[in-house]
N, C-alpha and C positions, 0 to 999 in steps of 0.2 A: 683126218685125225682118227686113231686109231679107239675102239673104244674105252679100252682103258686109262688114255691120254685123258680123254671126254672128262672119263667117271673123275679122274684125280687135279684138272682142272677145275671141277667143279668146288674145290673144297681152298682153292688160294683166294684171296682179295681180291683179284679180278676176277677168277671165274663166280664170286659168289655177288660180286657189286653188275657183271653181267647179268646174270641171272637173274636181279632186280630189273636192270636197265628194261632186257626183255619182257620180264611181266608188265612192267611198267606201259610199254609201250601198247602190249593189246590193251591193256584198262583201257590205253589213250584211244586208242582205233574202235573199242565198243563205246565210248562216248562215258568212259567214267573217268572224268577228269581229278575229282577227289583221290578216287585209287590208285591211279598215276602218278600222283604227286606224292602221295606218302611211298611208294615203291621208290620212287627219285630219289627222293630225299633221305631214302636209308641207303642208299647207292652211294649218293653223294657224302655221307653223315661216315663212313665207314676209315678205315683207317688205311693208308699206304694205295688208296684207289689210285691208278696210273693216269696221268694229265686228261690224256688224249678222254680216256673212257669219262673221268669227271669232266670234261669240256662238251662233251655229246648229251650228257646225264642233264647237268645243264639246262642247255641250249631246249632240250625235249620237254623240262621241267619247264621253264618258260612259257613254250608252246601250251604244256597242259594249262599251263595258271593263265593266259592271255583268252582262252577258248572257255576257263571259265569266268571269264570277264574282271578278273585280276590284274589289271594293265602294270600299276606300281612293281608289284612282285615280279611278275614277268621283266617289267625292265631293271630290275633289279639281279635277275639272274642273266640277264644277257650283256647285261656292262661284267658282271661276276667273269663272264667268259672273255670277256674284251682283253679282261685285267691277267687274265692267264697267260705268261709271257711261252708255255708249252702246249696252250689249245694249236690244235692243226688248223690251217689256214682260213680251210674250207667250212671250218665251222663257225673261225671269226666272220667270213664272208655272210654265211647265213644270220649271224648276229646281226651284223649292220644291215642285211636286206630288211629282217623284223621288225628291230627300233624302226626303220623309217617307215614304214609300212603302218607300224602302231601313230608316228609321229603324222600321219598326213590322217588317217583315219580319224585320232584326235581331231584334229584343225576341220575337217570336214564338219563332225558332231558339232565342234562349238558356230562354227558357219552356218548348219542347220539353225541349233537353237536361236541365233542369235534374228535368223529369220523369220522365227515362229514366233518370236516374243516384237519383233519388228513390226509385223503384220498384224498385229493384236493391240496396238495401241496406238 
């Protein structure tokens, strides 16, 4: 891409809801999950963003909110993507790997506690 494509990309509802996307995601990769999500969330919050980019936006919002121990929210934006009848495939795939993933992690927890309180009385 040429750079002037770049430069004038940057200035439509996808190149400005990417440009979130991507901040968003080093916040997520330096371990600021708060920052990530507000970067998400103005990604996702924006007007005319294209499926695909809101289904990925998503999916990583999720990720941030599940890492910072937000399970609800998290499954709240991944059933969000489930419900996108234009998310890409590959992204619904990742959805249902997570939920289950959250879903068996759950069941383990309450399996723990229900251990520790077992052996205790």
């Amino acid at each position: 891409m040429g750079l002037r494509r770049w430069w004038n990309s940057l200035f439509t509802d996808r190149g400005k809801a990417l440009s979130l996307y991507r901040r968003g995601m080093g916040r997520a990769n330096e371990h600021d999950h708060d920052g990530a999500i507000r970067d998400y969330t103005a990604a996702i919050e924006m007007q005319a963003v294209p499926p695909d980019l809101k289904a990925m936006t998503l999916y990583n919002r999720a990720l941030a909110y599940a890492a910072a121990g937000d399970d609800a929210k998290a499954s709240g934006d991944l059933q969000a993507v489930l419900a996108l009848a234009e998310a890409p495939a590959d992204v619904k795939t990742a959805c249902r790997q997570k939920l289950e993933r959250m879903r068996r992690r759950s069941e383990r927890n309450i399996s723990s506690s229900r251990s520790v309180l077992g052996s205790d009385g």
